[in-house]
DRENDO-882300 format. One record per atom (N, C-alpha, C): residue number from 1; residue in one letter; atom name; x, y, z. Coordinates in Angstrom, 1 decimal, padded with zeros to 4 digits. Layout:
N
{NUM,'a','CA',{X,Y,Z}}
...
***
This chain:
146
{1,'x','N',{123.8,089.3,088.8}}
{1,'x','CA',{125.0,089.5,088.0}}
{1,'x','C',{124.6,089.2,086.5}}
{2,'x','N',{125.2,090.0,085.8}}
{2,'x','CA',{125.1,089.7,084.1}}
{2,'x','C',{125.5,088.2,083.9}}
{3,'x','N',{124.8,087.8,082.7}}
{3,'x','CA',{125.3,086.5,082.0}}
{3,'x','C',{126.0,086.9,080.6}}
{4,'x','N',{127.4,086.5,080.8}}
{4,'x','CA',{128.5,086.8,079.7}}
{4,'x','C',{128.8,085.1,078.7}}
{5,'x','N',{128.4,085.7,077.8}}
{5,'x','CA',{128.8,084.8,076.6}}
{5,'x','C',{130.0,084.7,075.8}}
{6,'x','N',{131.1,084.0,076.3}}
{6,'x','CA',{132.7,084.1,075.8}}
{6,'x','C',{132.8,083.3,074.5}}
{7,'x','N',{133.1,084.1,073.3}}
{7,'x','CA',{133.2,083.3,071.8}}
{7,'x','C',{134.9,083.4,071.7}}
{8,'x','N',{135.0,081.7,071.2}}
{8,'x','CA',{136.3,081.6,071.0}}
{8,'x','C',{136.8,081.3,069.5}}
{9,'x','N',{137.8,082.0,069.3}}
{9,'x','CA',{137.8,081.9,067.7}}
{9,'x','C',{139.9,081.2,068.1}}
{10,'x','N',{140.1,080.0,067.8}}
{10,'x','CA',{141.5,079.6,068.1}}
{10,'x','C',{142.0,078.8,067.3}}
{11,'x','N',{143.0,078.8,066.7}}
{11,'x','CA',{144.0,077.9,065.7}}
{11,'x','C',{144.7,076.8,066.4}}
{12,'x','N',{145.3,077.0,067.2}}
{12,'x','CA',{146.0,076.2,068.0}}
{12,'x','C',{145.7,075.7,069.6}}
{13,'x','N',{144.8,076.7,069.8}}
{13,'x','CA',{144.2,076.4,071.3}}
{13,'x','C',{144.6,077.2,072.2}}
{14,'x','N',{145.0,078.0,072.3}}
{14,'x','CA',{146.0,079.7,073.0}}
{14,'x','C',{144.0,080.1,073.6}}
{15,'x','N',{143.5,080.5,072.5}}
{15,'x','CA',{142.5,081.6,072.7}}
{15,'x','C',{141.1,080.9,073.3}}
{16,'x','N',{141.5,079.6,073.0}}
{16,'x','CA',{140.2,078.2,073.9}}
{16,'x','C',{140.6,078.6,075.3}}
{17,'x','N',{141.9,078.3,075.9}}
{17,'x','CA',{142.7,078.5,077.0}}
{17,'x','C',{142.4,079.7,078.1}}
{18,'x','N',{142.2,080.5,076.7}}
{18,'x','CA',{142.7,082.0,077.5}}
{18,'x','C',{140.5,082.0,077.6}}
{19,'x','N',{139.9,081.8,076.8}}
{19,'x','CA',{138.2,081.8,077.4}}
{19,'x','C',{137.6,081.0,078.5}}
{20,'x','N',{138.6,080.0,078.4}}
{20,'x','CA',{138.4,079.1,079.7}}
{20,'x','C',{139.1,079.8,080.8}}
{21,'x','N',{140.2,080.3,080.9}}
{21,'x','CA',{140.4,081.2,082.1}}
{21,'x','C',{139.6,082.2,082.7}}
{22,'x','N',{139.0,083.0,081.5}}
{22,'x','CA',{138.4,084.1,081.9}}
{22,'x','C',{137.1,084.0,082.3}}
{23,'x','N',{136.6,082.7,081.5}}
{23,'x','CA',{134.9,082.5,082.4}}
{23,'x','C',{134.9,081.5,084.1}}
{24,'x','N',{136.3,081.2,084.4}}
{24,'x','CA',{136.4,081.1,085.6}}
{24,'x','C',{136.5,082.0,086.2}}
{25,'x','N',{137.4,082.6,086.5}}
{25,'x','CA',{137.6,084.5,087.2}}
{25,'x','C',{136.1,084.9,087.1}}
{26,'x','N',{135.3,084.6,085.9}}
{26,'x','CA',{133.9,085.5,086.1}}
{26,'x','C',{133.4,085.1,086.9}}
{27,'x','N',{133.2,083.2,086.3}}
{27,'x','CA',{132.4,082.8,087.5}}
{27,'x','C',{132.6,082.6,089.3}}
{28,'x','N',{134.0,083.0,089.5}}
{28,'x','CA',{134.3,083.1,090.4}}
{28,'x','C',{134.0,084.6,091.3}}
{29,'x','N',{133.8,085.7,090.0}}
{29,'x','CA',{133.2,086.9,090.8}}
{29,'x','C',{131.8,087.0,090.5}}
{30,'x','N',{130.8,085.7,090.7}}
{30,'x','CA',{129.3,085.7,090.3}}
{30,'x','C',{129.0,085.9,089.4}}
{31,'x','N',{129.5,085.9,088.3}}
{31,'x','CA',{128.7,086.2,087.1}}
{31,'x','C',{128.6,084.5,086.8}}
{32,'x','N',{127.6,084.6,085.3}}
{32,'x','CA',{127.2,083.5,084.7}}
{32,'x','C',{127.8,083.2,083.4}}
{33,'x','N',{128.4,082.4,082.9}}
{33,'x','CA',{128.9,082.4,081.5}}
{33,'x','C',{128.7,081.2,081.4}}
{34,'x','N',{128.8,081.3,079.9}}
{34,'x','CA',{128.5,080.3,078.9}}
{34,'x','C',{129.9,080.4,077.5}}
{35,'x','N',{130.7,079.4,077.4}}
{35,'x','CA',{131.9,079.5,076.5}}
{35,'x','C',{131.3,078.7,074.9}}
{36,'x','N',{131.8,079.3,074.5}}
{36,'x','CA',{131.2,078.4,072.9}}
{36,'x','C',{132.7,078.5,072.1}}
{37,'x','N',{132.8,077.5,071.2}}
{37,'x','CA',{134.2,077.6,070.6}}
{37,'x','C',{133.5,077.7,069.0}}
{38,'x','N',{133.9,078.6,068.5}}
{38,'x','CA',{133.5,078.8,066.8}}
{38,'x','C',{132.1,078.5,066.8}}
{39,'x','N',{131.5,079.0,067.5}}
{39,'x','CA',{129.8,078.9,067.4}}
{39,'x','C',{129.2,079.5,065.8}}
{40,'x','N',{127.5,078.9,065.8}}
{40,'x','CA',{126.7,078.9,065.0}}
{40,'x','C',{126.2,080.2,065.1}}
{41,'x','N',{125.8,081.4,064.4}}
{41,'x','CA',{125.2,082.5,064.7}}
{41,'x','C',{123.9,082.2,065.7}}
{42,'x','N',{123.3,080.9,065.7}}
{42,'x','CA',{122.0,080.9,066.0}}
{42,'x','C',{122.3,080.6,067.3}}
{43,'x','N',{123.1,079.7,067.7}}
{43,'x','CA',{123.4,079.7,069.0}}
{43,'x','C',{124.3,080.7,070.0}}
{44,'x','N',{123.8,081.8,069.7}}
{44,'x','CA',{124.4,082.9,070.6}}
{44,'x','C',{123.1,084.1,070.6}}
{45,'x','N',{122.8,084.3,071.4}}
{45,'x','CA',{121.4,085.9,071.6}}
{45,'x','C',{122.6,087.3,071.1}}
{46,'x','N',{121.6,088.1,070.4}}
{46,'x','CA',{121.9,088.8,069.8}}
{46,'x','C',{121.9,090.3,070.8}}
{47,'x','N',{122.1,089.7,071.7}}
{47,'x','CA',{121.8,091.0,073.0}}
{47,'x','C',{123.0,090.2,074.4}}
{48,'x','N',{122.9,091.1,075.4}}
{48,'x','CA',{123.7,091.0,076.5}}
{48,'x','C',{125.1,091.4,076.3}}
{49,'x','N',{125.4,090.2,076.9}}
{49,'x','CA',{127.3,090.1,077.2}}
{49,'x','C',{127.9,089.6,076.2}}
{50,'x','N',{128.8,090.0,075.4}}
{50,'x','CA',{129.0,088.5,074.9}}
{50,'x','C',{131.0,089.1,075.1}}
{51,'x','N',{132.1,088.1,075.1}}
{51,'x','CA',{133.5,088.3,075.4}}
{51,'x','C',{134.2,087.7,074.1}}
{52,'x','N',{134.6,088.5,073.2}}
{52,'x','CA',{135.1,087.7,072.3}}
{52,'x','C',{136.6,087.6,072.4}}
{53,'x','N',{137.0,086.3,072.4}}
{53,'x','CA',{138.3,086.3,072.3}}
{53,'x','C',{138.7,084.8,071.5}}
{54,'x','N',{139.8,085.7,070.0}}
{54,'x','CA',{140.2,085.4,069.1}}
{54,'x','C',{141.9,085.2,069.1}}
{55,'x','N',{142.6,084.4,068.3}}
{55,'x','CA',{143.7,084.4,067.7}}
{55,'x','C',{144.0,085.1,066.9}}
{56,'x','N',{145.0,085.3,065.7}}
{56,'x','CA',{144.7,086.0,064.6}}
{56,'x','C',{145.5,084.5,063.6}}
{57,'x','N',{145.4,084.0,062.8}}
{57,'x','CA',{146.0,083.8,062.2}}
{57,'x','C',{146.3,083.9,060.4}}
{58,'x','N',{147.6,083.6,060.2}}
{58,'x','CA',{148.0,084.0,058.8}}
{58,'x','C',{148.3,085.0,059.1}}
{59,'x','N',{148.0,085.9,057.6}}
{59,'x','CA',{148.1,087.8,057.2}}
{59,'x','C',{146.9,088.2,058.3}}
{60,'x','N',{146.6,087.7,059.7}}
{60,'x','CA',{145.9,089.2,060.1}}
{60,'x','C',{144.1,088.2,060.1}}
{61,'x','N',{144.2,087.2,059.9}}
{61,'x','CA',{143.1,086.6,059.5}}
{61,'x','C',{142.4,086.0,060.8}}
{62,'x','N',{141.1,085.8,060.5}}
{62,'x','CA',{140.3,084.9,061.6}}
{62,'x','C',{140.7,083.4,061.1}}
{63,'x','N',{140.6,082.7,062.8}}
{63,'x','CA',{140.5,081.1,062.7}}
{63,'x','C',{139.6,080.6,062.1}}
{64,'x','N',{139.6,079.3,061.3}}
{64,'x','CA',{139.0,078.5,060.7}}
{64,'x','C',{137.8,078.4,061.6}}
{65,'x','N',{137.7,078.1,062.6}}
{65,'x','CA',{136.7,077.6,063.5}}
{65,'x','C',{135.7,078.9,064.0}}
{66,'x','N',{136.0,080.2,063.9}}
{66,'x','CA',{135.1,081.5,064.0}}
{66,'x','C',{135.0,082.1,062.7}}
{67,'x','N',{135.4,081.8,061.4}}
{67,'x','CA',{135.6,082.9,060.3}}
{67,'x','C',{133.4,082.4,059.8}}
{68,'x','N',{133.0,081.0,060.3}}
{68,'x','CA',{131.6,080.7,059.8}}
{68,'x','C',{130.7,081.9,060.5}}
{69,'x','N',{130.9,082.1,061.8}}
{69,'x','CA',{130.2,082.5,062.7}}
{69,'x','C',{130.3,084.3,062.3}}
{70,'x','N',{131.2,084.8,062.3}}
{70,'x','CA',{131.9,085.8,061.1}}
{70,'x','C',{131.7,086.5,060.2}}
{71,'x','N',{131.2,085.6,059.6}}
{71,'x','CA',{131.0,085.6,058.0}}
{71,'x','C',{129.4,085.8,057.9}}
{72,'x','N',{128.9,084.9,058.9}}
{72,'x','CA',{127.2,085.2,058.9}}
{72,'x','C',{126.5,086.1,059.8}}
{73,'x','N',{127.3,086.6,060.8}}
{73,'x','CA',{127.5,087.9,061.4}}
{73,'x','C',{127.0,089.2,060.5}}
{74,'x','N',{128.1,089.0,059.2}}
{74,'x','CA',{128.3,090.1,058.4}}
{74,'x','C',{127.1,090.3,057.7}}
{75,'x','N',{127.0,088.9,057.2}}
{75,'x','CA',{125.9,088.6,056.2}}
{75,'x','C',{124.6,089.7,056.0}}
{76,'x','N',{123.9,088.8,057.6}}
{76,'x','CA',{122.7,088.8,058.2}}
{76,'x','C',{122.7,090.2,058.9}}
{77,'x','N',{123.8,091.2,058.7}}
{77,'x','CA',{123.4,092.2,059.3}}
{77,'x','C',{122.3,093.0,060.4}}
{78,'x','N',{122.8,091.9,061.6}}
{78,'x','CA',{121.8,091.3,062.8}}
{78,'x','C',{121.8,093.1,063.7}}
{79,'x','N',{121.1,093.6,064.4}}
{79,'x','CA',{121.2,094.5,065.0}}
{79,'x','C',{121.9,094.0,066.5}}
{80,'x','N',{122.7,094.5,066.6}}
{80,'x','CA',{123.3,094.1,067.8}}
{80,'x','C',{123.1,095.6,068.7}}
{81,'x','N',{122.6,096.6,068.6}}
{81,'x','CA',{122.1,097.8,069.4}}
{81,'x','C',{122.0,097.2,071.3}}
{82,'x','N',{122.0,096.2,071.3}}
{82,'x','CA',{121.6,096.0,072.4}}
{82,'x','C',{122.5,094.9,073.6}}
{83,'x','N',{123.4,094.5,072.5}}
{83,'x','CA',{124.4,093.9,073.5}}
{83,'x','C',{125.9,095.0,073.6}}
{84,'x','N',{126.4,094.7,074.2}}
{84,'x','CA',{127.8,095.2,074.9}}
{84,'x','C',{128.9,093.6,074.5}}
{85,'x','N',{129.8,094.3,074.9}}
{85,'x','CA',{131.5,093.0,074.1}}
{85,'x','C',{132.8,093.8,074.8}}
{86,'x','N',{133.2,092.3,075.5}}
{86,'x','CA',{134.4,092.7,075.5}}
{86,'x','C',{135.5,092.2,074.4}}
{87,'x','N',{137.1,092.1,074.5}}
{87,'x','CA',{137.6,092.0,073.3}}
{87,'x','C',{138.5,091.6,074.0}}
{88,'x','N',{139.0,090.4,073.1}}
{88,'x','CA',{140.4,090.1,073.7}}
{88,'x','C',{141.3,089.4,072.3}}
{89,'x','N',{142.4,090.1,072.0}}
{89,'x','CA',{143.1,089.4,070.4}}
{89,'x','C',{144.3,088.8,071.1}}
{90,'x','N',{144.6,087.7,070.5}}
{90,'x','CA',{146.0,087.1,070.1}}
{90,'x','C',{146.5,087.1,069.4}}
{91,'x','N',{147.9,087.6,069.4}}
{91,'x','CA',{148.6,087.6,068.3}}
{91,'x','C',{150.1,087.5,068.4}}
{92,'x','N',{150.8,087.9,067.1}}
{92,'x','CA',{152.2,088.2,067.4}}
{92,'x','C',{152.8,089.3,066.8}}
{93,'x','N',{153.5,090.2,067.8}}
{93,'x','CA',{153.9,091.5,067.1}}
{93,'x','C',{154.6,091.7,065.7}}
{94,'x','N',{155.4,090.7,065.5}}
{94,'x','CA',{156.2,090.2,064.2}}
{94,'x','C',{155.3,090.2,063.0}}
{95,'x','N',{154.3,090.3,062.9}}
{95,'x','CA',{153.3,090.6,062.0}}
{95,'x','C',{152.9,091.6,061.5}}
{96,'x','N',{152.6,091.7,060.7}}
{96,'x','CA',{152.3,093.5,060.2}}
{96,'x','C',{150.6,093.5,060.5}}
{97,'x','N',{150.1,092.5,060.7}}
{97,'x','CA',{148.3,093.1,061.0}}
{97,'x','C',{148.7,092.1,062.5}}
{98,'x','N',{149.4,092.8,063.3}}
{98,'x','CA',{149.2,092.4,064.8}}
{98,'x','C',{147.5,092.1,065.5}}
{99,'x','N',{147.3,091.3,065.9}}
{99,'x','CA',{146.1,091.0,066.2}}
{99,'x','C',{144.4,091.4,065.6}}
{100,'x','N',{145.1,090.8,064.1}}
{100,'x','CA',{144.1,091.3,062.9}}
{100,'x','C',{142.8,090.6,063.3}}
{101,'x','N',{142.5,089.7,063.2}}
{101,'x','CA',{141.4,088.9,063.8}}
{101,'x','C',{140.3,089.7,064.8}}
{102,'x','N',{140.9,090.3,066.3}}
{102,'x','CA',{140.2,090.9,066.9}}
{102,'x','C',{139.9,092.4,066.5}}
{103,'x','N',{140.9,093.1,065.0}}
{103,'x','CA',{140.0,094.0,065.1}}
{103,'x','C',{139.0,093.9,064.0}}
{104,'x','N',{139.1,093.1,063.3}}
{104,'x','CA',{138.1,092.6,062.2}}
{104,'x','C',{136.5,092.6,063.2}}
{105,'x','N',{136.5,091.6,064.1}}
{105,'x','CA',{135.3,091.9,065.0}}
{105,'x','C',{135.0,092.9,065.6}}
{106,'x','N',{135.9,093.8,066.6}}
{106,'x','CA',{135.4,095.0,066.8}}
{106,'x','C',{134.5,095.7,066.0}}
{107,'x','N',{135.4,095.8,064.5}}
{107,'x','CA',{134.9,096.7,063.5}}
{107,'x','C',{133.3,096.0,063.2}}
{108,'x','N',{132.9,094.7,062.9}}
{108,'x','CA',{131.9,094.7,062.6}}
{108,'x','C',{131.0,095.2,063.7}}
{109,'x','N',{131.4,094.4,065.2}}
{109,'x','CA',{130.3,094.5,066.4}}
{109,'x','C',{129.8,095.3,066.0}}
{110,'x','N',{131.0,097.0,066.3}}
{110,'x','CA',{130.6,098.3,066.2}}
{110,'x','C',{129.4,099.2,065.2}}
{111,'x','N',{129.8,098.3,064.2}}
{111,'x','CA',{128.8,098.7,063.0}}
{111,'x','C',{127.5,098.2,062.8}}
{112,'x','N',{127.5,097.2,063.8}}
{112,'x','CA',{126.1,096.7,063.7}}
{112,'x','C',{125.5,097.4,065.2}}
{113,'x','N',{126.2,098.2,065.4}}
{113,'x','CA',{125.6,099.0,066.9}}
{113,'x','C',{125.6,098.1,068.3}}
{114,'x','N',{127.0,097.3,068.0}}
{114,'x','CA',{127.3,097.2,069.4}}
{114,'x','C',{128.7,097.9,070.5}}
{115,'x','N',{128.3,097.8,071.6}}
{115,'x','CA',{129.2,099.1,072.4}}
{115,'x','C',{130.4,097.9,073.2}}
{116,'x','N',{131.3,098.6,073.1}}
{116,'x','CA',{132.2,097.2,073.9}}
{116,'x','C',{132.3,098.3,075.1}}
{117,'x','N',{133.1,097.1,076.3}}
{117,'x','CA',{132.8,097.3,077.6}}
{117,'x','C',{134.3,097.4,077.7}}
{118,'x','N',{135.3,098.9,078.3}}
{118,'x','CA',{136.2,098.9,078.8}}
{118,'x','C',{137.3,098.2,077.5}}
{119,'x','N',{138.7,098.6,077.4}}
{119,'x','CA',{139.5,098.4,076.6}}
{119,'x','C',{139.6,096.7,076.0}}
{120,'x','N',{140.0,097.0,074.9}}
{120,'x','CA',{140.5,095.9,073.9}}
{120,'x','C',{141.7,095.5,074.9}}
{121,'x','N',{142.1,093.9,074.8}}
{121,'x','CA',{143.0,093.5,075.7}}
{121,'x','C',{144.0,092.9,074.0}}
{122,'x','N',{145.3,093.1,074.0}}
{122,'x','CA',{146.4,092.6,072.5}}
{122,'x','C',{147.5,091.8,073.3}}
{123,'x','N',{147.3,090.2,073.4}}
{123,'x','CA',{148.3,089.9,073.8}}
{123,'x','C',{149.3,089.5,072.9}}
{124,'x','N',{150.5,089.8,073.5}}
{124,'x','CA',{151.7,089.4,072.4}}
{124,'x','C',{152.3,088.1,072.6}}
{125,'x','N',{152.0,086.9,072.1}}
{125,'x','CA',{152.8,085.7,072.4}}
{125,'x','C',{153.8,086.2,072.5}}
{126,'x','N',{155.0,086.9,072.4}}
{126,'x','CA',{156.2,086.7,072.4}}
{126,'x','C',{156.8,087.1,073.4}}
{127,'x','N',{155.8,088.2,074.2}}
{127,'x','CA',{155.9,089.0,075.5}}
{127,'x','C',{155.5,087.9,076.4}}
{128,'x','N',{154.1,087.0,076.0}}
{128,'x','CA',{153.7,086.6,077.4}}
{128,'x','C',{153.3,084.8,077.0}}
{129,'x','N',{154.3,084.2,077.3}}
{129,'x','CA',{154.2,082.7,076.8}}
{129,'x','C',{152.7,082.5,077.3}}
{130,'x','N',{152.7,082.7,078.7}}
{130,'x','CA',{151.3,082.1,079.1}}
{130,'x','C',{150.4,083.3,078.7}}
{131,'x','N',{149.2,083.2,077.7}}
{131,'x','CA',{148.2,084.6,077.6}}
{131,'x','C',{147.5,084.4,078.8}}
{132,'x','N',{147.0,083.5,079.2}}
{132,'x','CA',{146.4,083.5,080.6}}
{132,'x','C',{146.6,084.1,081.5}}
{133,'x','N',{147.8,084.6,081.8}}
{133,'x','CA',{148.3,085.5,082.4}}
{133,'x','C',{148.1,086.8,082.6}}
{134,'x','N',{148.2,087.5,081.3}}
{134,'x','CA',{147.4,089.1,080.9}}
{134,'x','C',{146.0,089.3,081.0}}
{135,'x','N',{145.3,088.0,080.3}}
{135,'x','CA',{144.1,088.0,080.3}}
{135,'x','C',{143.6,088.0,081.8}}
{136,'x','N',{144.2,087.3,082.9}}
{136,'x','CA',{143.4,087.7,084.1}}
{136,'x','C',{143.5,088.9,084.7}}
{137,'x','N',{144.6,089.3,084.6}}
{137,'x','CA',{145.0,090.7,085.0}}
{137,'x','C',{143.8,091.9,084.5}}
{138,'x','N',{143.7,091.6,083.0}}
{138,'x','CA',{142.6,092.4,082.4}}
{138,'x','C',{141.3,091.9,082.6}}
{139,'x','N',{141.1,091.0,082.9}}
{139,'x','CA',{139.4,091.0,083.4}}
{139,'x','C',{138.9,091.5,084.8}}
{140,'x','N',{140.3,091.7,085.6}}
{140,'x','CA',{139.6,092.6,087.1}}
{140,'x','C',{139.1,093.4,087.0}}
{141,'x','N',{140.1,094.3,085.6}}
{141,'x','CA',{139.5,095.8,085.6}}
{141,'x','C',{138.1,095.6,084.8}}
{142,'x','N',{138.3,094.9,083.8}}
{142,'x','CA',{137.0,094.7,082.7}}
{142,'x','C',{135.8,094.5,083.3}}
{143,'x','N',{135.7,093.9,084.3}}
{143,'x','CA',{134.6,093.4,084.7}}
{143,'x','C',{133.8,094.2,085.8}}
{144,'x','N',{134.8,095.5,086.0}}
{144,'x','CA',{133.8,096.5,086.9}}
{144,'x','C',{133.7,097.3,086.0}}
{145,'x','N',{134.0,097.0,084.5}}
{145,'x','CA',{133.0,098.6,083.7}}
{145,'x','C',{131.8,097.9,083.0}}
{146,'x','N',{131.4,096.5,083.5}}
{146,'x','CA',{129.9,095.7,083.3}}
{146,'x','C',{128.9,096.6,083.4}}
***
């Protein structure tokens, strides 16, 4: 089984929550994960799995605790040709950049040549008090297009 690397970018603790859900369900269907919360660029391989799941906060913005990781992402214009990403945003539809945060990442992954794995998951706090909820639903399917 692949080893998936879950990055958590959270303001309030929603999207810590909802990574800690999802690398149980993995590891509960054999895979291997490793969760990091607003990680160092250096501590993550620039290849494999990696699951990103973010809040959005403010106008559409990344969390204080992933905007470092982010930011040096951009920087260092790392080749990422070789890993794959899934996607998971939080947010609230009441906003005009509804789950800005996760497509800010898509957009870079993408550009630095990485391929995501099976749909973007957009939860709507207002629809789903618990995101843990949608998010398990969406990792059954996610995790057979590994």
């Amino acid at each position: 089984m692949a080893d998936i690397t879950l990055i958590s970018g959270s303001t309030l603790g929603s999207a810590e929550y909802v990574a800690d859900h999802l690398a149980e369900k993995l590891n509960e269907a054999g895979y291997t994960t490793e969760t990091l919360y607003g990680p160092e660029l250096d501590e993550v391989k620039p290849e494999g799995i990696w699951l990103v799941v973010t809040s959005t906060h403010g106008a559409g913005e990344l969390p204080e605790n992933i905007q470092p990781f982010f930011d040096a992402l951009k920087e260092q214009q790392l080749d990422l040709s070789n890993l794959r990403y899934g996607a998971v945003g939080i947010g609230n539809r009441e906003y005009d950049l509804f789950c800005g945060a996760i497509d800010q990442f898509e957009t870079l992954l993408s550009s630095l040549g990485a391929k995501r794995i099976g749909d973007c998951l957009k939860i709507d706090v207002l629809e789903h008090e618990i995101p843990e909820d949608p998010a398990g639903v969406w990792v059954e399917t996610w995790k057979e297009s590994i």
